[in-house]
N, C-alpha and C positions, 0 to 999 in steps of 0.2 A: 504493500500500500504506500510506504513512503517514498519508494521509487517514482510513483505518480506523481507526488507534490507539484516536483518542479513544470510538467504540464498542464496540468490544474492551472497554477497560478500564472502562467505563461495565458491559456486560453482568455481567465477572468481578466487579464491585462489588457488583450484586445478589444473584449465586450466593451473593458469602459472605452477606453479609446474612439474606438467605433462610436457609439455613442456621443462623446465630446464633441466629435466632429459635428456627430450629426445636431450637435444645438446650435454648433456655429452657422455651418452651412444654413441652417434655419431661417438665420441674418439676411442673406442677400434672397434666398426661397423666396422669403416674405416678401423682401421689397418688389422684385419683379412679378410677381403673383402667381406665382407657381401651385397654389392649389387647386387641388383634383379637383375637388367637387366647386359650387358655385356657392353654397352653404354650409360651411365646413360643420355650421351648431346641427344640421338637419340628423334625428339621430336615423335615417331610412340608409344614412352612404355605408355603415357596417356592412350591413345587407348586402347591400350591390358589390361592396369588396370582398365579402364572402363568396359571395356568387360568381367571380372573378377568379381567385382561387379554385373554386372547385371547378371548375369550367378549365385553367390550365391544367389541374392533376388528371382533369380526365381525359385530357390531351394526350399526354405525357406517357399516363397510363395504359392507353391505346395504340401508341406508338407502342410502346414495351412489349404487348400483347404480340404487337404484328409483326414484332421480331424488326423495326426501325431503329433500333441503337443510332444509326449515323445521321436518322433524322433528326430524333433527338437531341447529338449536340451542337450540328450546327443549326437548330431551331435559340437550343440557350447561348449561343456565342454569339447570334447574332442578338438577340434580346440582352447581352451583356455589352457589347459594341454600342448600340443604340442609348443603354439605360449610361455608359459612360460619357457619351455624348452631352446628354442632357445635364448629368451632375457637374461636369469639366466647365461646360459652357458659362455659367453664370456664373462662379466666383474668376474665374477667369475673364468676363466684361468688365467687372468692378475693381481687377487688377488694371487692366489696359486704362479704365477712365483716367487715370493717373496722367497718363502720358499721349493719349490720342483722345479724337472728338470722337464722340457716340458710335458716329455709324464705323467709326476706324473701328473702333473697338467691338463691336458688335463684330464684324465681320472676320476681325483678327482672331476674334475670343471661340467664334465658330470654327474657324480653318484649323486652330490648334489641336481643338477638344477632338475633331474629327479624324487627324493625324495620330495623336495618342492615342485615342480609341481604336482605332486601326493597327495601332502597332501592339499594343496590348492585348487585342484580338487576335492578333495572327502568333506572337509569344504563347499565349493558351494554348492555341490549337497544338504549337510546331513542339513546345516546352511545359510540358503542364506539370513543373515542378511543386513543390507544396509552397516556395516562398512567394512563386507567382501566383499562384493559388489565392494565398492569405493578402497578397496586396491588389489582387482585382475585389477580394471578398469583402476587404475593410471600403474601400472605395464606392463599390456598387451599395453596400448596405448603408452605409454614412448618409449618402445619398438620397437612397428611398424612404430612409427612417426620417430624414430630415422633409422631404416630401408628404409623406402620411405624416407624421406629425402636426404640418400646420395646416392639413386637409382635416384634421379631424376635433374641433371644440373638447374639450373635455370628457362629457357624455358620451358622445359616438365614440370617445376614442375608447372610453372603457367597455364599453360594448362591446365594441372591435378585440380587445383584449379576453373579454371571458366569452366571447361566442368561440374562438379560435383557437383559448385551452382546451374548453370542450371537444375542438373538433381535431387537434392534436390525440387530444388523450383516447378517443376513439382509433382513429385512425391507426397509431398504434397500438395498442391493446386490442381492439376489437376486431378492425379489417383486417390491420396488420398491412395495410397499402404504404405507409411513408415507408415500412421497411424495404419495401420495393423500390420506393423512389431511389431512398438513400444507395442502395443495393447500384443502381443505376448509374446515379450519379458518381461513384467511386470507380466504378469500373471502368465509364467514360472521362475520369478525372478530369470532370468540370469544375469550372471555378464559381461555385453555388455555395460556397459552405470553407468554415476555416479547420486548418488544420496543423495541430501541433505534432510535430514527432518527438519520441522517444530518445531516437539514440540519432548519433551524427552521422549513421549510415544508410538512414532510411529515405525512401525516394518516393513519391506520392503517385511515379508513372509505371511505377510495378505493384500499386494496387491493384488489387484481383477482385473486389468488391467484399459486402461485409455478409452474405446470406452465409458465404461459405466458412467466412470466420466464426459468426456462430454457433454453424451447425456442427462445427468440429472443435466449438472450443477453444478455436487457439488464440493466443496473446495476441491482443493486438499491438503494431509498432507505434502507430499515432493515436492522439484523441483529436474528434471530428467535432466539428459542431455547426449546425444547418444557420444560412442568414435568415433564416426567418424567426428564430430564436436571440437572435439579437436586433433582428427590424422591429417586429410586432412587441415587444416590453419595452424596445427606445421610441416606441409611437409616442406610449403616454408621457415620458422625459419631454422631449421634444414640446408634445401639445403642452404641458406645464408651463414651459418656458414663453410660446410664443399665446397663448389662449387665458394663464391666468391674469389679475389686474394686476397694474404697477403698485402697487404699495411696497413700505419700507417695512424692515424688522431688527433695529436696532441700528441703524442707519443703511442695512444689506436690503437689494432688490427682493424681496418674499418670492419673486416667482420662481427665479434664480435658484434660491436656498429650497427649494420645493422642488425645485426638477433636479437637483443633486440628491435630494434625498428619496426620490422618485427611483436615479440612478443602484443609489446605496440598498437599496431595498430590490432591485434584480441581481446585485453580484448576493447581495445572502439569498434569493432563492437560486441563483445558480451554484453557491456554496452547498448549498443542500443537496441540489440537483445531482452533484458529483458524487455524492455517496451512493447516490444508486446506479448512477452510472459505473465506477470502478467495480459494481460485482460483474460488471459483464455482458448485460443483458440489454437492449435497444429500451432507452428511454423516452415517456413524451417530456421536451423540454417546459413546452408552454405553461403548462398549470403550475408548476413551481414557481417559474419568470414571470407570467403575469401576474402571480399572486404575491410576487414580493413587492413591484414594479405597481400595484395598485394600494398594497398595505402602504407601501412609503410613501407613495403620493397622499392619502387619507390621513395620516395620520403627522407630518411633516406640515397640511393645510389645517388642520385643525390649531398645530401650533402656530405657525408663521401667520396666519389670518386671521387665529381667535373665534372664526364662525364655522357653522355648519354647512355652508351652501358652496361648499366648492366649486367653485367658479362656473355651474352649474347656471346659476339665473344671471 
């Protein structure tokens, strides 16, 4: 077990990471208006994001069926190409405003993002190492988390969060279908998910997927962990940040101190979460992570605002 540690804490290190980003990026999100929905308080957009997910698993899963493996990943390389694009672009406008006028920098800020994206893309495909892996993984999720974050009011976002342990904690346990996904995704060594190794000689393009690891038991050399276990609990972080009111708590922003503590409250359900993951056995992350990731928001708003109405009305 203690051999683990040092992965453990290496994984919890990138969640928050990930995460930070995604409060910042949040910053320039907001200003250009990059939210999904047109009412981010409406609480109807879970739904429709749900509906969104299950609609690509059964993509995904369909492919899988019909024996599409190469459909498969260049269907997610190119949805990783594109979702890069889109993250690149804007903090990259608001670099250039510095030094060129609007449209220079609009068009600069596109040419780049489109280049990196492309080159990153083709890196994936050619080199699908675990360190490229983990830095398309932190990029892409910073991004979307920062995205769904300020698409979602507080309400819908929590919503969004326990409709989606729910539908984790079936899927694995009861369908048993993420374990396919994941199974999938390993074997195709996409870059959908982060990955810590073990020892300094393991290579994430001679994964052979995980059905076979645990059907025989054996050690595994890395610990995995899906971005959607770090987008959907950095939802609420994020919505704290950009959805609660400005008030002060000692002369500190309360929203601020509320989306850290937001934070704080998913590395202890993902602290938890790793004990059940070190026996072995395919965990759902969500219900731990959203339920720490909703404890800390609740309970960090009650202190830093004094009321009950969490930024609710």
């Amino acid at each position: 077990m203690k051999e683990e540690v040092p992965a453990v804490v290496a994984m919890g290190c990138l969640l928050v990471v990930t995460q930070s980003l995604a409060v910042l990026l949040a910053i320039p999100f907001t200003a250009s208006g990059y939210e999904a929905f047109p009412n981010p308080e409406d609480p109807v957009n879970p739904i429709l994001y749900v509906f969104l997910i299950l609609a690509f698993t059964g993509l995904i899963l369909f492919a899988i069926k019909m024996g599409r493996k190469g459909f498969i990943r260049l269907f997610v390389l190119l949805a990783i190409f594109l979702t890069m694009i889109f993250v690149l672009s804007v903090p990259l406008y608001y670099l250039l405003l510095v030094a060129f006028e609007p449209a220079t920098a609009d068009l600069a800020s596109m040419v780049i993002s489109v280049a990196i994206a492309a080159t990153v893309t083709f890196v994936s495909f050619k080199n699908p190492e675990w360190y490229v892996v983990d830095g398309v993984g932190i990029t892409v999720a910073a991004g979307v988390t920062a995205i769904i974050g300020i698409s979602f009011a507080i309400l819908p976002a929590i919503i969004l969060l326990v409709a989606l342990a729910v539908y984790d904690a079936i899927s694995v346990y009861k369908t048993k279908h993420m374990v396919t996904l994941a199974d999938a995704v390993t074997e195709q060594h996409l870059p959908i998910l982060l990955v810590i190794p073990k020892s300094k000689s393991y290579s994430y393009k001679t994964e052979k997927g995980l059905k076979d690891q645990i059907k025989k038991k054996k050690k595994r050399e890395a610990m995995f962990m899906g971005l959607g276990d770090i987008i959907i609990p950095g939802a609420l972080v994020v919505s704290a940040f950009r959805w609660l009111p400005d008030n002060l708590f000692l002369g500190f922003p309360a929203q601020i101190l509320v989306a850290i503590f937001t934070m704080i409250g998913v590395v202890i359900g993902f602290s938890i979460l790793m004990r059940f993951v070190l026996r072995g056995n395919p965990q759902a992350g969500l219900p731990l992570l959203n339920a720490g990731a909703i404890l800390g928001f609740l309970i960090s708003y009650i202190v830093f605002y004094g009321d009950l109405i969490f930024g609710i009305v």
